[in-house]
N, C-alpha and C positions, 0 to 999 in steps of 0.2 A: 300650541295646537298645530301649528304648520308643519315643526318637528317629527310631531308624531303622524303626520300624514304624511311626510317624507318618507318616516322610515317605514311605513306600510306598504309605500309603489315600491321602495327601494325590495325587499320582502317579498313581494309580489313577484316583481321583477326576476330575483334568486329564484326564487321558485318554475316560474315559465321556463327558464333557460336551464334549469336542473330537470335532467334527465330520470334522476331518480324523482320527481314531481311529477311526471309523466307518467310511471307506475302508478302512483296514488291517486290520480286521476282517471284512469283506465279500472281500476278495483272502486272507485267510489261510482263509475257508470253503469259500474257491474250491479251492482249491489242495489245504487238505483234501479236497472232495468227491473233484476229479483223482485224488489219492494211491491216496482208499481206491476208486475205479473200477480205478484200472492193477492193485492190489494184487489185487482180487478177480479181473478177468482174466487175470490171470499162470497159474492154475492151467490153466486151460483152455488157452490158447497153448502151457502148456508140455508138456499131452497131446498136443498136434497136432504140436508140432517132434521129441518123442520118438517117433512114427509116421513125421514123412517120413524123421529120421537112419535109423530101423528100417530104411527102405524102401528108402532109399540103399543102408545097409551091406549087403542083403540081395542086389542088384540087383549091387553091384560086387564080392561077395562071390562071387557067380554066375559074374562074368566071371575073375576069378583062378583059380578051380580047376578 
């Protein structure tokens, strides 16, 4: 067990110090910040689309009866 927790800091460690780690870091912040922006606009999008279906169903609801 301590082996494989060595070569995990060892790993780790490669990684910090590699430059190209630093890229992959920098695009997974990215991609982070992306997420939680879609994540946090969804609420609002999904007020707006449940007023036009409303509008729709209301409109063609209209014309059926």
């Amino acid at each position: 067990m301590r082996d494989v927790l060595d070569n995990w800091v060892l790993r780790l460690q490669i990684l910090i110090n590699d430059k190209e780690g630093q890229d992959l870091v920098e695009y997974a912040l990215v991609v982070a910040t992306v997420a939680f922006g879609a994540t946090a606009g969804m609420s609002s999008m999904a007020s707006g689309l449940n007023k036009a279906f409303r509008q729709v169903s209301t409109t063609v609801g209209s014309y059926i009866t």
